[in-house]
N, C-alpha and C positions, 0 to 999 in steps of 0.2 A: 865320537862319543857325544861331543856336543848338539850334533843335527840328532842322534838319536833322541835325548832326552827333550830336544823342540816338538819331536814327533807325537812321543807319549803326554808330553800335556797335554798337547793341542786334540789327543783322541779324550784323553779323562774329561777334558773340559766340555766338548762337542757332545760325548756322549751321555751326559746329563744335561745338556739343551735339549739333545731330541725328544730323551724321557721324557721332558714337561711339555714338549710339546704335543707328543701324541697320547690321544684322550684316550685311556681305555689301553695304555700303553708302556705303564709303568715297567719299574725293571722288572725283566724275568724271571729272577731270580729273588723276587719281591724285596730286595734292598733296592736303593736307588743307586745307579751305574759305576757313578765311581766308585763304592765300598763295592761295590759289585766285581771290577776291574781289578781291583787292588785283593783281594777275597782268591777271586784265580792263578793271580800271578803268584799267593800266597802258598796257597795250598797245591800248587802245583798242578793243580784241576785243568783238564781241557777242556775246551769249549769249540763248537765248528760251524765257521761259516762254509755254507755252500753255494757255489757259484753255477751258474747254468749261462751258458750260450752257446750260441752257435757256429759250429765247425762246418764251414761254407764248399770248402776243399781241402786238400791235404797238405796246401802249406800252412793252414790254420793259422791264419796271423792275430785271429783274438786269442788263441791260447796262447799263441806268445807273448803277449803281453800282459794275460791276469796272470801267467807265470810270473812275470818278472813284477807284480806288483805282489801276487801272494809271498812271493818270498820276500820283499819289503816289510809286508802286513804282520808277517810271523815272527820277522825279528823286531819289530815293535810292538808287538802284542806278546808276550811271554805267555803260553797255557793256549794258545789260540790256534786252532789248524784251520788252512783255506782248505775245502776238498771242491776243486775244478768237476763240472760236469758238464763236458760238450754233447751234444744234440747235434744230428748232421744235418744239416742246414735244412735241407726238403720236407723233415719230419719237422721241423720246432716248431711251426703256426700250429701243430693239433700237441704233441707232445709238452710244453708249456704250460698249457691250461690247465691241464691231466697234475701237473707237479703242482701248481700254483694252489688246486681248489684241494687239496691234504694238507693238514698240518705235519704228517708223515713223512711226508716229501716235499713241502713247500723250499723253495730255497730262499735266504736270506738277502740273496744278491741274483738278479737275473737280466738278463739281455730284453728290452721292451725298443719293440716298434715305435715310432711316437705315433701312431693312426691307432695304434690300441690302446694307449693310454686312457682313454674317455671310457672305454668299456669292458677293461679290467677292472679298473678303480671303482669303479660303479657296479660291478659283480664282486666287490671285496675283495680282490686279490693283490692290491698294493697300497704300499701306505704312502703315508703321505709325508712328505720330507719337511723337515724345520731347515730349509734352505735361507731364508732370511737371515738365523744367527750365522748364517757360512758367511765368514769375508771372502771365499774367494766364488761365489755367487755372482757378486759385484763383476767379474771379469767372462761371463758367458753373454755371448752375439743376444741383445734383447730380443729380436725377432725369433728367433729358436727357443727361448723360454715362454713362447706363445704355445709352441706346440708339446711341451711337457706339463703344462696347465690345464685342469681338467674345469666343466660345467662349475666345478662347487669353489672357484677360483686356488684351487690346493696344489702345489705340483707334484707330481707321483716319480718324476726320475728326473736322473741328470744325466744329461745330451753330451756322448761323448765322439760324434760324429754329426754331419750334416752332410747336404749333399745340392747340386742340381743336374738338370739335366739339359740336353742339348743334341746337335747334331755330329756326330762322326763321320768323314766322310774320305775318301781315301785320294791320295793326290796323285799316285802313277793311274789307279785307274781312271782318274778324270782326266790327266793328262792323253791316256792313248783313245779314249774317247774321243778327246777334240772338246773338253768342258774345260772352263775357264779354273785353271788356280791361281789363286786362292779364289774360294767359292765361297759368296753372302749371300745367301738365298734371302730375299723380300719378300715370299710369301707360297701360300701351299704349291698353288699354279708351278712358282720355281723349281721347286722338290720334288715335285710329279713328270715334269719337262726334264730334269737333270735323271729322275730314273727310267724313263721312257729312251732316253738317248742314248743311256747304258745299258740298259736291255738291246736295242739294236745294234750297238756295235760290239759290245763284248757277251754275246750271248752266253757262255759257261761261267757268269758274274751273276751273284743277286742284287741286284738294283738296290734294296731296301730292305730291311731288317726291321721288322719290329716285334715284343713280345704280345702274343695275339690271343693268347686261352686261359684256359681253367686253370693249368697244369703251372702259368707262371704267375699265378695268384698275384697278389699285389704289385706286382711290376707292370702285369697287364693293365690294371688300374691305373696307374698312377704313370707310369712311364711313356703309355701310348694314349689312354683315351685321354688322361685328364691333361696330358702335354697337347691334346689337338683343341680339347675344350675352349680350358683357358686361352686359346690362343682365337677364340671367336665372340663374340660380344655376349655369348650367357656364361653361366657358371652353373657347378655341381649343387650348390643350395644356398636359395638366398632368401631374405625375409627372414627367416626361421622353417622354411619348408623345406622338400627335396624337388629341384626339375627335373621333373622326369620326362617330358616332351617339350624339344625347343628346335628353334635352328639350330643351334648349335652343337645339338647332338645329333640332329640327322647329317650336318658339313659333316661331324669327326665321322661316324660310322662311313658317309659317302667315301672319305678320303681312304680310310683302310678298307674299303669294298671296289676302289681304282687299282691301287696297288696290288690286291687279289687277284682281280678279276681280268687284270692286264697281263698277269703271270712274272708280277715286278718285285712279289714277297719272298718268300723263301719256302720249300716245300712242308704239308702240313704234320709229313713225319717228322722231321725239324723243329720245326717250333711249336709243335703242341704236347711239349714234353718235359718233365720237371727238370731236365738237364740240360735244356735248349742254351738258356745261358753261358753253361760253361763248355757248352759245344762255341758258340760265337766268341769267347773271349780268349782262348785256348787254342780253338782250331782254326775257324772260319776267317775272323779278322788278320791272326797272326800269318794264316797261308794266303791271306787276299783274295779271298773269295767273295767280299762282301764289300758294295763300292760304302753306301749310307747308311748308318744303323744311326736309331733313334735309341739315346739311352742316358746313362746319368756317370761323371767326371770322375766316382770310384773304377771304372776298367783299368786305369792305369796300376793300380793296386796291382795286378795280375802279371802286368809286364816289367816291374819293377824287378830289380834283383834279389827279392825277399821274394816272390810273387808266384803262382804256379807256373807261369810261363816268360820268364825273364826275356826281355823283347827291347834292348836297349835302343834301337830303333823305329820305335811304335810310332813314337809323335813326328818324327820324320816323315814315316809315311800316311798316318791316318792326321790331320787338323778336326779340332772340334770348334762347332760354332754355333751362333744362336738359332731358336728351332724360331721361324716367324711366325708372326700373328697368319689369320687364315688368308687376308687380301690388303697386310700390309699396315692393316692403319693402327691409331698410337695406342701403346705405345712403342709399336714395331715387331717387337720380340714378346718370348715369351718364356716361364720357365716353371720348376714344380720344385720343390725341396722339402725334404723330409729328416730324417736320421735317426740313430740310434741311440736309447737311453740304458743307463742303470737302472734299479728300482729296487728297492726291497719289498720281497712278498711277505703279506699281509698274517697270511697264518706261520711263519715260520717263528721260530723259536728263539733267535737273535737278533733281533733287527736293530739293536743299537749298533752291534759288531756290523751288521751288513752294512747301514748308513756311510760307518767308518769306513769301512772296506771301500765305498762307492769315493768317498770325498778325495782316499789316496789315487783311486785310479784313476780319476777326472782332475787330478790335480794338472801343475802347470809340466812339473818333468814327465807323469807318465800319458797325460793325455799326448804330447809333442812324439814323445815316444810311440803311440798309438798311430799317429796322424801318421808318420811318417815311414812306419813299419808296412800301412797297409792302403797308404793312397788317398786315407778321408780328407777331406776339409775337415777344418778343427772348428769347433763352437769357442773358440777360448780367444780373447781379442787379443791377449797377450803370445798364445801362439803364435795366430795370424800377424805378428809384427814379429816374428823371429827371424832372423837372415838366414841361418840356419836350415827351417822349414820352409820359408818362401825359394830359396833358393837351388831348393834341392832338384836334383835335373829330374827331366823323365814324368813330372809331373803336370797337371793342369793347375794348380792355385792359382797362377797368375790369372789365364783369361777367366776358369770360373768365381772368381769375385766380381768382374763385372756382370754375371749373367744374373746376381742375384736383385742387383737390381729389376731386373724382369719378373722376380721369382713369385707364386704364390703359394701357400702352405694347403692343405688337406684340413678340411669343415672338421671344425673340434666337437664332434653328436658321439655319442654312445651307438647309434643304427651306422655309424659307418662303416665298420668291417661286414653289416649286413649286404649293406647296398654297393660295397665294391664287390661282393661276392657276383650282385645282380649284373652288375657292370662286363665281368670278366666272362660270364652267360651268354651276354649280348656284343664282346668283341668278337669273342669265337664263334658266334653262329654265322655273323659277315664274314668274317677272315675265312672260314670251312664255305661258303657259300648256303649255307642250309635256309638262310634266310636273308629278305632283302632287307637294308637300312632300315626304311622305316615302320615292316612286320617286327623288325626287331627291336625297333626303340619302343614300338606300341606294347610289346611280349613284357620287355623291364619295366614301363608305368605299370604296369598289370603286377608287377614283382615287389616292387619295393612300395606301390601300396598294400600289397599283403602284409608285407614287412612292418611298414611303421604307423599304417592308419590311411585312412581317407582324407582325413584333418593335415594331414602332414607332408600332402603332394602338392605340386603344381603344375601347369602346363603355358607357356608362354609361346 
């Protein structure tokens, strides 16, 4: 009884911070939040928040966790129903925005990208959070509240995942190779040599995995060009422009146009398809098909005993390791991180209730609970020092904490989900061969200045 009634103040109180904070945002119910709160619990009246995310597979491990926090939520909120609304993973990037721009359908509580954050917020569709009056704000990784911060310095959610990325690489099949384990690669040269040598000895092996099309939208972005990018002396946008031609974009296309073109990828019925993912994490890796996949420290999510494919011997056989720079130099390594936010949308009808709903589910019990259920790295510093959570087997926390030292985060622009569109154009047209590196990096200058302006490119 006691922890309950710590719960209910701490929502009465929170939810007339946010009211004042958001302009144009009073209560809904034109009282101010608590007579508002205390009004439903009254009168018996219901009220509903709706939650929307994404159902990735069928062990859905987000829905078991806004389970276990909606049923929290309801029994400290009296009059208040959570109604879950999962999205199957492949659909949410279009189905999302479709709920977000109704007030009809907007949901109160939703699943955000942090790479979309800058341009939803800036299309209206989320509001902005009184995170400051949160004490436990104070306790999320500073670096990651970079990327839930928009242009107009406001943050629009709360990061209840993070992530990096790296190399996977399998150690029996480098073993019958004749490749050295434990394997550091120092640079591209290494990577392209280690999957040339396994293309010749285990010819019925794919050397190398990476996501390469349309079809894996932002993984293709982010997971393969901007993990080869950043790992060469330019960057995705700098000054305040976007590079659209550099070295460093003709290295990353060169490097995924060897691996094609050497027959060292994976076929393009394979990976140019919006389930290529969970054909590699499920199939490919688990039956050793694949020596090196480029990818990011959630797969173990999958192998875990909550997981779609429980694989208590995964990290036995597959090691992850840092992805290197392109020839080595400092500062060696390389890495990308991203994560996933709460948010309340903007036209919905509760968004003092959503907020609330967000602070219980990002708290310290249900976030650990989150981490743990589904493989993420936690934003929460206090997670990250649990025994508990660091110690849990089967997982990568351990080495991916050092990789974020290497790590860079995704250009916080509003044209960004434009130009990784343009990006994910120009991985697939090298990976399919339809076009060489550099028709194809000239094809995206030509794109994403249609996209954002003349003014707003550069060529280095």
């Amino acid at each position: 009884m006691a922890a309950k009634k710590r719960i209910l103040a701490g929502t009465v109180a929170a939810l007339t911070v946010f009211t004042a904070a958001c302009s144009g945002n009073a209560g809904t119910n034109g009282t101010n939040s608590t007579e508002g709160a205390e009004a439903t619990s009254a009168a018996g009246a219901t009220k509903t928040v709706k939650v929307a995310y994404g159902k990735w597979n069928e062990t859905d491990n987000w829905g078991k966790w806004l389970t276990s926090v909606k049923a929290d939520f309801e029994k400290a909120n009296p009059g208040v129903t959570v109604e879950l609304q999962p999205i199957e993973g492949s659909q949410y990037a279009t189905k999302i925005p479709l709920l977000m721009m109704d007030g009809k359908t907007a949901p109160e509580v939703l699943a955000e990208d942090s790479f979309m954050i800058n341009a939803d917020s800036e299309a209206g569709y989320l509001e902005p959070l009184a995170v400051d009056a949160w004490e436990d704000w104070g306790k999320f990784n500073e670096g990651i509240k970079a990327a839930v911060t928009a242009t107009d310095s406001k943050v629009y959610g709360v990061p209840f995942s993070t992530d990096v990325r790296g190399l996977y690489y399998n150690k029996e099949l480098f073993k019958k190779a004749g490749l050295p384990v434990p394997w550091e690669p120092k640079s591209w040269d290494e990577v392209l040599s280690a999957s040339r040598t396994i293309k010749s000895k285990l010819p019925d092996i794919i050397p190398f995995w990476m996501n390469s099309g349309k079809a894996g939208q932002e993984a293709t972005t982010m997971q393969t060009f901007e993990m080869l990018l950043y790992g060469t002396d330019d960057e995705l946008y700098e000054d305040g422009k976007w590079v659209t031609q550099s070295p460093g974009i003709l290295s990353s296309l060169n490097f995924i146009h060897t691996i094609y073109s050497e027959g060292m990828g994976p076929k393009m019925s394979q990976v140019l398809t919006a389930q290529a993912g969970q054909v590699l994490e499920t199939d490919l890796m688990p039956n050793q098909k694949v020596a090196i996949v480029l990818n990011g420290n959630w797969l173990t999510g999958n192998w875990a005993a909550s997981g779609s494919k429980p694989w208590p011997e995964a990290l036995d056989v597959y090691g992850f390791v840092k992805m290197p720079t392109e020839k080595g130099q400092a500062p060696g390594f390389t890495s990308m991180s991203g994560g996933w936010t709460l948010s309340v949308g903007a036209k919905s009808t509760e968004k003092e209730l959503g907020f609330e709903f967000i602070k219980m589910a990002t708290n310290e019990q249900h976030n650990k609970e989150f981490a743990m259920l589904d493989g993420a790295l936690t934003p929460r510093t206090d997670v990250a020092a649990d025994a508990e959570y660091t110690g849990q087997p089967g997982t990568l926390y351990g080495v991916a904490a050092e990789f974020i030292t290497y790590t860079h985060v995704r250009p916080t622009n509003a044209n960004y989900p434009a130009v990784s569109t343009s990006i994910q154009e120009m991985v697939e047209k090298v990976a399919s061969g339809s076009l060489a590196p550099d028709a194809a990096m000239q094809e995206y200058a030509k794109s994403v200045e249609r996209t954002v302006g003349a003014d707003k490119v550069a060529t280095k």
